[in-house]
C-alpha positions, 0 to 999 in steps of 0.5 A: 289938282291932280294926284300925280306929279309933274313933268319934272318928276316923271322924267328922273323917277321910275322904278328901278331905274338911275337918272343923273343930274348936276348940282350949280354951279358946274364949276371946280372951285376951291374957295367958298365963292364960285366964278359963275362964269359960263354957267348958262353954257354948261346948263344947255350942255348938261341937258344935249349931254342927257343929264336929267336935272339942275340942282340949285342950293339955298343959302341965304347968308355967306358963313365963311366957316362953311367954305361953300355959298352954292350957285350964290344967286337965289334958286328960285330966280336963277332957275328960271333964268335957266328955264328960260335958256333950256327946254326939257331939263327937270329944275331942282332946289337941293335944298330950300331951307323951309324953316326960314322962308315961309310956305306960301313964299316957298311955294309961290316961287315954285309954282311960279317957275313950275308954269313958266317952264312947263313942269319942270320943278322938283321941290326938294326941302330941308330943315337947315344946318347953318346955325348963323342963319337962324338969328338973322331971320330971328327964328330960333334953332330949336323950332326946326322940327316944328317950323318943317312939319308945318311947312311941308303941311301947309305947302301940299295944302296950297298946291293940292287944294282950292281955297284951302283952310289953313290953320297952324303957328306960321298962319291962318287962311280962310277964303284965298287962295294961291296962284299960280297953282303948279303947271299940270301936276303937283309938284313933288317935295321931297325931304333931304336929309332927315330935316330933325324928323323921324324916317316914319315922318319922312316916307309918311308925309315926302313924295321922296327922299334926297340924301347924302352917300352912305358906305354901300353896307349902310346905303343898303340897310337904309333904302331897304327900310325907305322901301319898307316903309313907303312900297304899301303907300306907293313908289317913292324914289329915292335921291343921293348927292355925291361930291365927285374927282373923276380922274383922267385915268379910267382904272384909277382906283377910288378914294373917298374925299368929301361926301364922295370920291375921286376915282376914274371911270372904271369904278364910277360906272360900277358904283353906279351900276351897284347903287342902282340895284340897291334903289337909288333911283337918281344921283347929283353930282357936285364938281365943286372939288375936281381936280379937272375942269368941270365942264371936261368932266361933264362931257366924259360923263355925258359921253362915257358914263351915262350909257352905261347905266 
């Protein structure tokens, strides 16, 4: 395999450069179970409007205690579903929780939807914050740290070699292979969160780093030590989600609600101005809690905020 990624990848992430994307589904609901409806629409939007990714979520088991199931469907099955309706916009997991799931199925379905859809999957992975799934898949807790490290090790295996040897507690292989290998280029997989991991670990061993908004102080300090750690080993981009109320009125003044804000134009054009000269090299937005309906809100912002930055 070539040492380089996709299409995907090549497409959000340049230095010095903010790209954004849409966490599925583009809906504004208040309980913890989406409609889903017009989803197929708002994607093929989403990619004429000049947003450069679809986020999909893992979330195997419904919590009610959780209040959101994400896109409900399967990532892997819906993305490509999507992929089949759109032509060019990158398809991510955001994230696929890889201590449930093992790597040679996880990177399976990935490359399985990277080649059918021509490069356009981005593999963001983390190490899961739903205690009631772990039971139910009967692994324990605990093994989080470990179960990740070895997948994340065993998936790059998979996909950047022919016949790899393989040799940990989730398997051994000798003599076979997995296929497909992605489409052109390897597929990036990038750690959300900290996944029970060290930052060391993460710029180490993630083509990228996909995390959750911090006060501007704080996101600061924390891509500046991203940078530190990973600028000797080469460009890796870093990824922020951000929960988002636009407001009709342009100069409504921002205050924060739920992993973001609600504010209007004005400022979100200047956050995202601020946040790129600090590094975030993409953003996703998540319309779950608008207060407006999230496809009139994606056009404002396709329309009115993606040219300004």
């Amino acid at each position: 395999m070539k040492n380089q990624f996709n299409r995907a990848y090549r497409s959000l992430y340049n230095k010095d450069t903010l790209t954004c994307g849409l966490f599925m589904p583009i809906e504004a609901f208040a309980k913890d179970i989406p409609t889903m409806e017009w989803q197929i629409e708002y994607a093929i939007r989403a990619e004429e409007l000049g947003f450069k990714a679809l986020w999909f979520r893992d979330i195997p088991l419904r919590d009610p205690n959780f209040g959101d199931v994400g896109q409900v469907f399967d990532p892997f099955v819906y993305m490509s579903y999507i992929a089949s309706k759109t032509s060019a916009i990158a398809l991510a997991t955001g994230s696929v929780v890889l201590p449930l799931h093992h790597p040679i199925d996880t990177l399976k379905a990935a490359a399985s939807v990277d080649v059918l859809s021509g490069g356009r999957v981005i593999l963001g992975v983390a190490g899961g914050d739903r205690p009631l799934e772990f039971p139910a898949y009967n692994i324990p807790y605990a093994s989080r740290q470990e179960r990740f490290q070895e997948s994340v090790h065993y998936m790059k295996a998979l996909q950047e070699e022919y016949f790899p040897v393989i040799h940990n507690s989730l398997g051994v292989m000798t003599n076979s292979d997995m296929l497909p290998k992605p489409y052109e280029n390897a597929i990036p997989i990038m750690t959300t969160g900290y996944a029970q991991q060290s930052i060391e670990w993460i710029a180490k061993n993630s083509d990228g780093w996909i995390n959750f908004p911090r006060p501007l102080q704080k996101l600061e300090e924390t891509v500046g030590q991203w940078r530190k750690l990973t600028d000797p080993l080469g460009f890796k981009p870093y990824t922020q989600g951000l929960m988002l109320d636009l407001k009709e009125d342009d100069k409504a003044k921002a205050f924060p609600i739920h992993l973001g804000f609600s504010s209007g134009k004005d400022h979100l054009i200047e956050y995202l101005n601020l946040i790129k000269r600090i590094g975030v090299n993409h953003i996703i937005f998540y319309l779950k809690l608008s207060k407006r309906p999230a496809n009139e809100v994606m056009e404002q912002l396709g329309k009115e905020v993606l040219p300004h930055i």
